[in-house]
C-alpha positions in Angstrom: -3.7 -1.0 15.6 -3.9 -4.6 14.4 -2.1 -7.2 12.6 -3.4 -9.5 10.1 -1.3 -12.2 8.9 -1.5 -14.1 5.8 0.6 -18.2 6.3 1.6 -20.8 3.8 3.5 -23.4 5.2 5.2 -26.6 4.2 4.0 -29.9 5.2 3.4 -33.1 3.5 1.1 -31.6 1.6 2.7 -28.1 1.7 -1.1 -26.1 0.5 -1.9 -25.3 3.9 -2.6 -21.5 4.6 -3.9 -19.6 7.1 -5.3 -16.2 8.1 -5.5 -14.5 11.3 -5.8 -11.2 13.0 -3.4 -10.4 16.2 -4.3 -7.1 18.6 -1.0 -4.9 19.3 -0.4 -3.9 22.8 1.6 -1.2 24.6 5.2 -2.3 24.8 5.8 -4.3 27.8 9.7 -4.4 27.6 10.1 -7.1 25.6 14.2 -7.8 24.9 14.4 -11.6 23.4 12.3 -13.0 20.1 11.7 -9.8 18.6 11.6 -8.0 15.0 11.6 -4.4 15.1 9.8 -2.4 12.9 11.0 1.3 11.8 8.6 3.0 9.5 10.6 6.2 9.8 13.6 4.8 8.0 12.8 4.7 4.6 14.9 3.5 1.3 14.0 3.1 -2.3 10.6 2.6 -3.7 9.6 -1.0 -5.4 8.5 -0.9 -8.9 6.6 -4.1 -9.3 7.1 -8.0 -9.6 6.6 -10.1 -12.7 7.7 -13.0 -14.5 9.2 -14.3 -18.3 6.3 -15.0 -21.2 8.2 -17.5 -23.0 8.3 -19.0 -26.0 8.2 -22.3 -24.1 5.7 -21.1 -21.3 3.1 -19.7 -24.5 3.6 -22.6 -26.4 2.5 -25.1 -23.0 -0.3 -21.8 -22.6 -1.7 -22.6 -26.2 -2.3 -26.2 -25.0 -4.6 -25.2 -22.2 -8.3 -24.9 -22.3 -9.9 -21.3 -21.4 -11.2 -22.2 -17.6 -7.1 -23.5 -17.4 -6.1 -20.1 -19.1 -8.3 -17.9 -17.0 -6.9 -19.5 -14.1 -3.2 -19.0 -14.9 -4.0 -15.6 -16.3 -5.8 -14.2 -13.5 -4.1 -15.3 -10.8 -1.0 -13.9 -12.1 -2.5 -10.6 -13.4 -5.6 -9.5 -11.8 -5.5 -7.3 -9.2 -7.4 -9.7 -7.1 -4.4 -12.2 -7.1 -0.6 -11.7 -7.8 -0.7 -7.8 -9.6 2.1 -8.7 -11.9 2.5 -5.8 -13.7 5.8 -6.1 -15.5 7.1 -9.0 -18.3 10.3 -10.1 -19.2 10.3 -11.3 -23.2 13.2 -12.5 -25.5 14.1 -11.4 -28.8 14.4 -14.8 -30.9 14.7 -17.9 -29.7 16.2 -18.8 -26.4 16.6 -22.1 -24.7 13.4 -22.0 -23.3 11.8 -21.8 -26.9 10.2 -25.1 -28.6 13.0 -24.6 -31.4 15.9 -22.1 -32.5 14.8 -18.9 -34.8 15.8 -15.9 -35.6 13.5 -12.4 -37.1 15.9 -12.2 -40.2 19.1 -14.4 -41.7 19.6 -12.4 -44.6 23.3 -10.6 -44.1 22.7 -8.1 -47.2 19.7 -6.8 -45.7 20.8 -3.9 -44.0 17.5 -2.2 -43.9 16.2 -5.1 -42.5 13.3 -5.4 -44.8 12.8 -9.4 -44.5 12.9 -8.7 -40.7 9.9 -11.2 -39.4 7.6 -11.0 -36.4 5.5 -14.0 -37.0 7.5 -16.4 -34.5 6.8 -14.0 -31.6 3.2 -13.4 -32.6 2.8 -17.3 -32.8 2.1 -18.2 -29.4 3.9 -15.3 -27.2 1.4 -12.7 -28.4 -1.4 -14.1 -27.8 -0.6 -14.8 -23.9 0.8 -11.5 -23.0 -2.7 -10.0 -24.7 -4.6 -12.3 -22.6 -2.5 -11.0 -19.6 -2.6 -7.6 -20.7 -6.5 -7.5 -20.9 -7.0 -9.1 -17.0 -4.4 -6.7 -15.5 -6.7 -3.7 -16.9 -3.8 -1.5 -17.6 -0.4 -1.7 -20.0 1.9 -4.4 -18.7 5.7 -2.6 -18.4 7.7 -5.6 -20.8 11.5 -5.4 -20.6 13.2 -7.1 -23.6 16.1 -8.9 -23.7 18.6 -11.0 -26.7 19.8 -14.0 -26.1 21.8 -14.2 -29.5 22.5 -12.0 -32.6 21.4 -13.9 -35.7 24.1 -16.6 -36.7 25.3 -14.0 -39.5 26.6 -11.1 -37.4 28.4 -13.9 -34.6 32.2 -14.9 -35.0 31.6 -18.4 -34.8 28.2 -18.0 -37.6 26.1 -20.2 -35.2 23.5 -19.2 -32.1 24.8 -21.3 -29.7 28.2 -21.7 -27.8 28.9 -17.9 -27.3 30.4 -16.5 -30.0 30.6 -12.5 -29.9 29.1 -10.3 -32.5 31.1 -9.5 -34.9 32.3 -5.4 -34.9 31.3 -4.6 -38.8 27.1 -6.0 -37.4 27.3 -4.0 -34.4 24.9 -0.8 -36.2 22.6 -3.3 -37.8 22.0 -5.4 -34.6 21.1 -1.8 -32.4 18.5 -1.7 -35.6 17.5 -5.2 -35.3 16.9 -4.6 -31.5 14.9 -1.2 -32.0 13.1 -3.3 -34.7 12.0 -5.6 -32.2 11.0 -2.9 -29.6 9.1 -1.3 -32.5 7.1 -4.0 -33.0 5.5 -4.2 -29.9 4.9 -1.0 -29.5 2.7 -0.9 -32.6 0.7 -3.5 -31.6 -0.1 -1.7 -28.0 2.2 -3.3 -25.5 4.6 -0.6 -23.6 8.2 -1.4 -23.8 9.8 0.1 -20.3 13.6 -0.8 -20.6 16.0 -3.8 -22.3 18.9 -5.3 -21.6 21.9 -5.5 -24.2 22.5 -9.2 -24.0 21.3 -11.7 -21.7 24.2 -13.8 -19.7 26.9 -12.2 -21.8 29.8 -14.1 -20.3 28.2 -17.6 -20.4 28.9 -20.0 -23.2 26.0 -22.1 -23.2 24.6 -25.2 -25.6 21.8 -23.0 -25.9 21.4 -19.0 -27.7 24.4 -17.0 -26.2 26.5 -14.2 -27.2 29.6 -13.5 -25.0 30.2 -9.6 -24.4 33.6 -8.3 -22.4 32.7 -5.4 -20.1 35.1 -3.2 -22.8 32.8 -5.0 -25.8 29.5 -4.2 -24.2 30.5 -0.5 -22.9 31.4 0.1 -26.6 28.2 -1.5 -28.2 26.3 0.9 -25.5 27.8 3.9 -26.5 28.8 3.8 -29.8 25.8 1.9 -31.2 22.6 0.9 -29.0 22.1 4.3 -27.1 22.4 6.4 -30.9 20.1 3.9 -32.6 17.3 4.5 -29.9 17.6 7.8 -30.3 17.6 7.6 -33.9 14.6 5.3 -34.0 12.7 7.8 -31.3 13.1 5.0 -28.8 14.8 6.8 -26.0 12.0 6.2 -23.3 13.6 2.7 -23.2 15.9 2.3 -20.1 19.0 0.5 -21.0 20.1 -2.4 -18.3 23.8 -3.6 -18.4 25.3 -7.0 -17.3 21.8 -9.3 -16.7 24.0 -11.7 -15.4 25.1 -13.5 -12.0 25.6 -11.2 -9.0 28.3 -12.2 -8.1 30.5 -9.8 -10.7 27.6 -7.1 -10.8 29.9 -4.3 -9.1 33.0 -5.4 -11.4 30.6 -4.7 -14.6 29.3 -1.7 -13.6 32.8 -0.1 -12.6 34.2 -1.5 -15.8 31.1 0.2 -18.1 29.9 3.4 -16.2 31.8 6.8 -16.7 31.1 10.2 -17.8 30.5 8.9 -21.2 28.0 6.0 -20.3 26.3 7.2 -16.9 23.6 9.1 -18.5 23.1 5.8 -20.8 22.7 3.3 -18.2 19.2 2.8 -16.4 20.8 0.1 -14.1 22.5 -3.4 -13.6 20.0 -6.6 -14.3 21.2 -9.6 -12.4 20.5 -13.0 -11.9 20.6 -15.6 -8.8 22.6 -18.3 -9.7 26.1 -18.2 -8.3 24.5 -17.6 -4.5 23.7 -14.9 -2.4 26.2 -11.9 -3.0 23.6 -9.4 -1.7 26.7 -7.9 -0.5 27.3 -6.8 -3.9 24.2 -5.0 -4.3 25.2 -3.2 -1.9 28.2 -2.2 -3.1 26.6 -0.9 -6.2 23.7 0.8 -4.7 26.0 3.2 -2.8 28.3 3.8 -5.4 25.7 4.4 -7.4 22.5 5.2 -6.0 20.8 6.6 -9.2 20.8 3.3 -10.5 18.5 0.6 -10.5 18.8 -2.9 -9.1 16.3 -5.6 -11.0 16.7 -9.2 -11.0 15.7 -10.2 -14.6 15.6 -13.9 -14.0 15.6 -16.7 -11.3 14.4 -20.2 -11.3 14.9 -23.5 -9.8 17.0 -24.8 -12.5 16.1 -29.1 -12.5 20.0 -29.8 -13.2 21.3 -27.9 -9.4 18.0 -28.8 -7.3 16.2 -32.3 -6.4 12.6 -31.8 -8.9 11.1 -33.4 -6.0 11.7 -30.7 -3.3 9.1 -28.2 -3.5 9.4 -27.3 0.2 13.5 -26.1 -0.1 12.8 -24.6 -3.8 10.1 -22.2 -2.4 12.0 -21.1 0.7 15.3 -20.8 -1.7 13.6 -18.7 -3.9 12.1 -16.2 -1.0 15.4 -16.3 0.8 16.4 -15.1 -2.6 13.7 -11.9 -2.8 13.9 -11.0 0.5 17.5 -10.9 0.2 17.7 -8.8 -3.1 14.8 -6.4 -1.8 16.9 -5.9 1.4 20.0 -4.9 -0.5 18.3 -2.7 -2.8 16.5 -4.5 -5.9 13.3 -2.7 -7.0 11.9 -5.3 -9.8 11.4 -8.5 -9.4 10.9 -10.9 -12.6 10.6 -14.5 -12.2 11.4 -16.7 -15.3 8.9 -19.2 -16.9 5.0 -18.5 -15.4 4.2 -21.8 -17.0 5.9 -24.8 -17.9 5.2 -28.5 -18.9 5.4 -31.2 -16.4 8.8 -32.2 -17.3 10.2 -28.5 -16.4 10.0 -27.7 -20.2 9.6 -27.9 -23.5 13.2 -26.5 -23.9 15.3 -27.2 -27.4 18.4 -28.3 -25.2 16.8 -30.2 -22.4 17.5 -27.6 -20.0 14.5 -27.7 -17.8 13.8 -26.4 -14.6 10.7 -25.9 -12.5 7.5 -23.2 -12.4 4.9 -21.7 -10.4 2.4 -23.3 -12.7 2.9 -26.7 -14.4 0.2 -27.8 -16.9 0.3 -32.0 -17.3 0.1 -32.3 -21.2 -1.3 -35.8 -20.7 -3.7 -35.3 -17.9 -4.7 -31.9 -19.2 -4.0 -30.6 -15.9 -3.2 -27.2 -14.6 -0.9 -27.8 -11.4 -0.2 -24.4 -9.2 3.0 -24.9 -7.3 4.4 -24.4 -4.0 6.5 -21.5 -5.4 3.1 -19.5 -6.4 1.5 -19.3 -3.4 5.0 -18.0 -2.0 5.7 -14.9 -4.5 1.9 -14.1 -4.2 3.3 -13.2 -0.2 5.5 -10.4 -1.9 3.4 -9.3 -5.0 -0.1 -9.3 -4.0 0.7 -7.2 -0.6 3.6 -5.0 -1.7 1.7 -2.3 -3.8 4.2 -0.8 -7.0 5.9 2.8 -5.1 6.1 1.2 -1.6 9.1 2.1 0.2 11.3 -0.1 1.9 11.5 0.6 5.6 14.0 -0.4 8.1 13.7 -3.4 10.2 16.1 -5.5 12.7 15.2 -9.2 13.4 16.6 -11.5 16.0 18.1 -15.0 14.2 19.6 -15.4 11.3 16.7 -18.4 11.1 14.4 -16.0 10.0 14.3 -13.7 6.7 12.4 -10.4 6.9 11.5 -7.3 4.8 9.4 -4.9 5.5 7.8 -1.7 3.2 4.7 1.1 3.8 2.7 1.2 1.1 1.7 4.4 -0.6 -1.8 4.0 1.4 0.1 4.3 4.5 -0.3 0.4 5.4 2.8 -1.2 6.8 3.6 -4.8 5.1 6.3 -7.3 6.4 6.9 -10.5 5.2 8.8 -13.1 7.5 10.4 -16.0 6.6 11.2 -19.2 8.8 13.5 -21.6 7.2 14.0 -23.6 10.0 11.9 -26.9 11.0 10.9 -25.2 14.5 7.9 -23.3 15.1 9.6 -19.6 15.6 7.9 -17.2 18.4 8.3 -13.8 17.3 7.4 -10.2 19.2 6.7 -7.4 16.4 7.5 -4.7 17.7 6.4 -1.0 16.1 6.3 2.8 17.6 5.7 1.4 21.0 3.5 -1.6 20.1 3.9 -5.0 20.5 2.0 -8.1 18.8 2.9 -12.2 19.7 3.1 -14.5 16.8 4.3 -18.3 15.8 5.9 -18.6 12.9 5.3 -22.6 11.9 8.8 -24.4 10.2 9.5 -23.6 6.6 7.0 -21.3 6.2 6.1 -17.4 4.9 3.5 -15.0 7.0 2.7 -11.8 5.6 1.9 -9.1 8.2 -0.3 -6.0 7.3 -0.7 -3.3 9.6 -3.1 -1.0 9.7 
């Protein structure tokens, strides 16, 4: 048995990365510095990872030559690279769209007949085709609102919350079915939605505030019928797609006998910290439900621009984290942005795996790439989480057999020491260094 091991670490320069193969011995006895590995102990299966094609991300895409799309495209997609297999997609506009629209304004039109795709098919068509092609197989999309149309909200505006008004509630399930509808037909495979992104954040931005008792009701009474109506019921429904920190709260409050066949799962975001606690509440209350963390970002208004090094390891803290508590999808949000963290219609930028310089004409891979290529590129979609224990609370780990039988770990070190470490495995033991604020990825074989 042998372990290769895949390292990016952050320096001055932070792009160094390095490859190396280590030979397991027999166990010697080793007590101190260790991570144990226990392929025996299994948990749930991973799905895939992913990321958000944005209005904002297509639109910076569109400026790009082909080399600099083939680049972005492949690394993400192909299976050589990152194997993201699943996309994240808003209906309308939300901040991170080059302007505010809507698919229809018209309030008498109850069948929807001005409905419009042309703003989606403007610039986030064309990249999720592109992306589509080099991953050789139908990417999953899960879709998500960000606002009703300014007609069917109490306060007749897309931004600053507002709730949808109760007599709209049937013809916004339509208007959502519409949009799944429309994908479809043009060959893209819609896996699941969620009923409203952020529901209990008034932003400056597209938002829609939904009470646990306002969102059960629209589930039941109105979205889960119009799927079915519209012969959309392959669609898994995802409730809250919020912060974790209430994701327990909103399940208790929606799920009962007349919702728990509805529900596909909780989507969640990172924002408010940690809480991987709560995860793991809700995973054994509920373990026929699925965990997925719909979006996650450095957001330029909570974190220095400047610190790659601390954004990277943040963001893996984060995955490792979620992955260890239960989560089985992983979508980051924007794959591209410009170099100011945007374009976003409210200023609200924040940072990306790939930045493109719209005055340079440069295509600029970040620090936070090369870190979730450590997850999706080694951890195949139906690996199983296996059980591990490490030694400091320094150190991250996760661990999951792949359905070939391969055994992948990923460490992280978020201190500014170099970290010894003794994997340790069904009697075998390997020496490693981990080097300071840095992610390994371990396969063995």
């Amino acid at each position: 048995m042998e372990l290769e091991l895949f390292t990016t670490y952050g320096t001055g320069d932070w792009k160094e990365q390095f490859h190396q193969v280590v030979a397991l011995k027999e166990d010697w006895g080793a007590e101190n510095q260790v991570v144990n590995l226990y392929p025996e102990v299994q948990y749930e299966k991973i799905e895939g990872f992913g990321g958000a094609i944005t209005d904002a991300a297509a639109y910076v895409y569109s400026l790009m030559n082909e080399e600099q799309k083939r680049q972005l495209i492949e690394t993400y997609f192909s299976p050589q690279k990152m194997k993201y297999g699943i996309v994240r997609v808003h209906m309308d506009s939300c901040d991170f769209s080059t302007e505010m629209y809507e698919a229809m304004s018209d309030k008498e039109d109850t069948e929807l007949r001005s409905f419009s795709f042309a703003r989606t098919e403007k610039y986030i068509l064309p990249m999720l085709q592109d992306a589509q092609r080099v991953a050789g197989k139908p990417l999953k999309l899960m879709l998500s609102p960000w606002s009703p149309p300014s007609f069917m909200k109490t306060n007749g505006r897309r931004t600053f919350g507002g709730s949808l008004k109760p007599e709209y509630r049937k013809m916004w399930a339509d208007y959502i079915c519409r949009y799944i509808s429309e994908f479809e037909n043009r060959g893209f495979q819609v896996q699941r939605m969620s009923l409203q992104n952020e529901p209990k954040a008034v932003q400056t931005w597209d938002s829609c505030i939904y009470t646990a008792a306002e969102e059960k009701e629209f589930l039941r009474d109105f979205m889960y019928p119009a799927l079915k109506a519209h012969g959309l019921e392959h669609v898994e429904i995802f409730i809250w797609d919020h912060n974790k920190e209430r994701v327990y709260e909103r399940i208790n409050e929606i799920m009962d006998s007349s919702t728990k066949d509805m529900v596909a799962g909780i989507a969640f975001h990172w924002y408010s910290g940690d809480h991987f606690e709560a995860l793991e509440l809700v995973r054994n209350k509920f373990p026929d439900k699925k965990l997925i963390i719909s979006e996650s970002c450095i957001e330029y208004s909570k974190f220095a621009e400047e610190d790659v090094i601390n954004g990277a390891l943040r963001l893996s803290h984060e995955i490792i984290g979620d992955l260890n508590h239960g989560m089985t999808a992983f979508y980051d949000w924007n794959l591209l942005l410009d170099e100011h963290g945007g374009p976003n219609h409210v200023g609200n930028f924040c940072h990306a795996p790939f930045l493109y310089d719209t005055v340079q004409k440069k295509l600029l891979p970040q620090l936070i790439q090369q870190h979730f290529e450590h997850f999706s590129h080694y951890i195949h979609t139906g690996a199983v989480r296996i059980g591990y224990s490490k030694y400091t609370e320094g150190m991250d780990v996760t661990a999951y057999k792949n359905p070939d039988g391969e055994i992948v770990m990923v460490l992280l070190n978020k201190t500014r020491e170099i970290m010894p470490v003794h994997i340790r495995i069904q009697g075998k033991l390997a020496e490693l260094l981990l080097y300071p604020e840095s992610i390994t990825t371990g396969i063995l074989r």
